[in-house]
N, C-alpha and C positions, 0 to 999 in steps of 0.2 A: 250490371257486371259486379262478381263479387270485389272485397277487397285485395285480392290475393291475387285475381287477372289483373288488377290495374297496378299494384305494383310489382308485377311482374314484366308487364308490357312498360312500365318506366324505367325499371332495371335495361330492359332487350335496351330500350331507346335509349340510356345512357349510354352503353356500351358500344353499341353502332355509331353513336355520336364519338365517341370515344376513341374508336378506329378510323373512323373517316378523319377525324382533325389529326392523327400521327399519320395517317397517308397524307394530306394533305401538306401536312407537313415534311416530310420526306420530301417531297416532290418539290416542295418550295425551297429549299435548301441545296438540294444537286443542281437548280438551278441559279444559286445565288449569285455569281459574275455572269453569267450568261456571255450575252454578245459586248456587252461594257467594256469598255477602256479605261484605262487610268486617266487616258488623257481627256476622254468627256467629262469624267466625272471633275478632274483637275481645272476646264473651262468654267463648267460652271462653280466649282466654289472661290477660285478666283477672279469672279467676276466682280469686282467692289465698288464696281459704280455708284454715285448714289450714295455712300456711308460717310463719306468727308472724315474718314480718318485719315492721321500723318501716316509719309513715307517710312519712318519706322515700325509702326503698326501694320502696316501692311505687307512689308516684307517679312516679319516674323510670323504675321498668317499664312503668308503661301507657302513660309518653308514649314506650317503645322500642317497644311493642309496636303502637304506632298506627304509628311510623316506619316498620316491618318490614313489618305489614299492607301498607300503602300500596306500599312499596318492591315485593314481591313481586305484588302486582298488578297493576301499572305493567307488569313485565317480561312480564306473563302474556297483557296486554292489546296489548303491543307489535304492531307491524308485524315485526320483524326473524324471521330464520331462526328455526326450532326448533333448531336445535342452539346458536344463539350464546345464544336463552333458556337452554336448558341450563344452558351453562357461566354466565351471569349468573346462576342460580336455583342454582348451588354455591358461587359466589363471597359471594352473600346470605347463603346458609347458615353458613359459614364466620366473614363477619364479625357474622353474629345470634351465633352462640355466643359469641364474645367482648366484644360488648355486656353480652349479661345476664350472664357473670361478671364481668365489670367492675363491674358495679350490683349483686348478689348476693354475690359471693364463690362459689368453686368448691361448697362444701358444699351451698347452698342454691339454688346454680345446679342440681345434680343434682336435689334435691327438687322446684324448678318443673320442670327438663324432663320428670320421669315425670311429675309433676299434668298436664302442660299436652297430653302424647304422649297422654294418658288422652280429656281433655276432646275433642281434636281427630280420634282414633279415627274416631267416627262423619261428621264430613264431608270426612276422605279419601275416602272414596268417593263424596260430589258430585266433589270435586276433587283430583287431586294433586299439585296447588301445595303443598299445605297440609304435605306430607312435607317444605319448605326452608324452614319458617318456622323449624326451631331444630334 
């Protein structure tokens, strides 16, 4: 095959590849709350069993973790572009991780986000909001 069909045919293949990951994407975004609740999602990130942090700490979590819920739903529920949710649903993400070390400290910042990746596992796949809560 000359050189001229094979990058041609990688051009086609990019471009198809190209289409299909913004369909792809589209599709994954109008469904980003899905069937989800605040309230599932609220069980499992305040579930703190296990972390032996103080009653301080913990009550400044849940009331981040209600902030963050809401925040994240808000953007999911918007009217605006799928791509500007995007970038709002990284810019969320970004400033959640540095809330709960702030309230945590980085050690047990680690410890909730595996607890919490664990807990929220099963309604990623209601939704994929749920990948920018933290």
């Amino acid at each position: 095959m000359s050189n001229l069909k094979k990058g041609s045919m990688k051009y086609a293949a990019s471009v198809l590849l190209s289409v299909l990951l913004v369909f792809l994407f589209q599709i994954e975004c109008t469904a980003q709350a899905g069937d989800l609740t605040k309230g599932e999602v609220l069980k499992a990130m305040n579930n703190l069993d296990g972390l032996g942090i103080g009653a301080e700490k913990e009550s400044a979590l849940k009331e981040a973790n209600s902030n963050v819920v809401d925040k994240v739903f808000d953007i999911a529920k918007s009217d605006m572009g799928e791509e500007e949710k995007m970038t709002l649903f990284r810019n969320a993400q970004k400033e959640n991780e540095k809330v709960f070390e702030d309230i945590l400290g980085e050690a047990d910042f680690k410890k909730y986000k595996k607890k919490v990746k664990k807990e929220l596992k099963p309604l990623k796949r209601k939704a994929k909001l749920v990948g920018f809560l933290l």
